[in-house]
N, C-alpha and C positions, 0 to 999 in steps of 0.2 A: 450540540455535538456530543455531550457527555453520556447522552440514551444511546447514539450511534453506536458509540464506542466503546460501552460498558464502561464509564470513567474514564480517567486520561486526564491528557490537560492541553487548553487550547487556546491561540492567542489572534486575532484579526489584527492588520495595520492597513490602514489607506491612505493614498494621497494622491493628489492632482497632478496630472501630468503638462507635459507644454503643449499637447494637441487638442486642450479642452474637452479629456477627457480625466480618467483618472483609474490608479492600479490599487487594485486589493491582494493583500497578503494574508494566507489561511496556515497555521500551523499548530498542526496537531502531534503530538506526542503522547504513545499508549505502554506503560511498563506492563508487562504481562511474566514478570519474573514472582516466584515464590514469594520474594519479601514484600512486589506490593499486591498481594493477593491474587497472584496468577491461579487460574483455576484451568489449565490447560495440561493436563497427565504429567508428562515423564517431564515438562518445561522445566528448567531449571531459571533460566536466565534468557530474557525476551524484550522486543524493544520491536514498537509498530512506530516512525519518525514521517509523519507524512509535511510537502511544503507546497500548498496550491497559491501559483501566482496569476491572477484576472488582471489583465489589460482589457480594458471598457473605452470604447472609441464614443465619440459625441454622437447624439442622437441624431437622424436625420428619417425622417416621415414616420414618425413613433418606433423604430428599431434604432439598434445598438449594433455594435459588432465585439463580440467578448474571445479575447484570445488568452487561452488555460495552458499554463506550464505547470505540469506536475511532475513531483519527483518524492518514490516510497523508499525508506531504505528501511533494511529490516535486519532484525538477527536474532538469531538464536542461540540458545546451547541445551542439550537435552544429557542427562546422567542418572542410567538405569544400569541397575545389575544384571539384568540381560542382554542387553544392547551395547551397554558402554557410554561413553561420552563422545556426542557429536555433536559440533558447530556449522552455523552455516548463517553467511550473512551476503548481503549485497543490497543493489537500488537500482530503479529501472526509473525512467522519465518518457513522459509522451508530453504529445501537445493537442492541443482543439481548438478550432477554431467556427466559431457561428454567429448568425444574423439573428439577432431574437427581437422580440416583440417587448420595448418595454413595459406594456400595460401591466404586466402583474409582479413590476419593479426589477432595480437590480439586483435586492439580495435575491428575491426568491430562483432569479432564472442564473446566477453564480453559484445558489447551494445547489441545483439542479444539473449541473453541471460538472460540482464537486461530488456528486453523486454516481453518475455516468461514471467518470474518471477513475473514479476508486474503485467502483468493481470492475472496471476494465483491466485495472493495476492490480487488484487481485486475483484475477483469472490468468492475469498473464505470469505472476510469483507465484502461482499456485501449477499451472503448467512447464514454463522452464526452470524454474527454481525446484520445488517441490519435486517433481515429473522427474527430471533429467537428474538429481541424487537418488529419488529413488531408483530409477531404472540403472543406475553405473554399480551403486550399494547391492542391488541386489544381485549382477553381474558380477562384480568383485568378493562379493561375500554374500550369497544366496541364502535365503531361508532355511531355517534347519531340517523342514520336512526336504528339501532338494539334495544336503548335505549325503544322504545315506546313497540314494541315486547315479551318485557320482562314480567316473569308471577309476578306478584302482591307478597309481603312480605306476609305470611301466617301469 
């Protein structure tokens, strides 16, 4: 996970459950702030907190049944002499649920899964997150080429 991530720090827990099956716990934490070598522009202060929970049901005719609770929280803070200083943070959670084929085991068809999820979870922070500040930011306080544009205080 640390090639995924560009570094970070990540910890797995598993245990059995009472349906003769058993839950994995996936958590990842990535600083992307200045001090721990954030290399992302105007970043100042940044924190990628991901927590995938697999519930794995017992096998029955070589499948599984794997149910993925994921939950990203994220945040930021950016402080440019152009821009100013802005924050923004929050967390979005989904869920998944599928029949897989144990043959090519459980880790491979759970990291496979936590793969699907995270970009799902990042398309979706990248769209309402992202998307919906900039579109209000730029609404509320427009680009400075739009500034000159603008029709005069009556």
């Amino acid at each position: 996970m640390t090639r995924y991530y560009e570094g970070g720090i990540s910890s797995v827990y598993m245990w059995e459950d009472e349906n003769e099956g058993f839950v994995a716990c996936f958590l990842i934490k990535k600083d992307g702030s200045k001090t721990a070598h954030g290399r992302r522009g105007y970043l100042e202060e940044g924190a990628w907190d991901a927590i995938h929970v697999i519930q794995v049901g017992p096998e029955w005719e070589g499948t599984a049944r794997y149910c993925l609770t994921s939950t990203v929280m994220l945040s930021l803070t950016t402080d440019d002499e152009s821009t100013g200083t802005f924050s923004l943070s929050g967390s979005i959670r989904r869920q998944m649920n599928m029949d897989l084929a144990v043959a090519d085991g459980h880790l491979c068809n759970m990291g496979k899964m936590i793969e699907e999820m995270e970009s799902k979870l990042r398309y979706s922070l990248d769209q309402v997150y992202f998307g919906k500040t900039k579109e209000m930011v730029c609404t509320l306080r427009p680009p400075s080429e739009v500034a000159p544009m603008r029709l005069p205080d009556c």
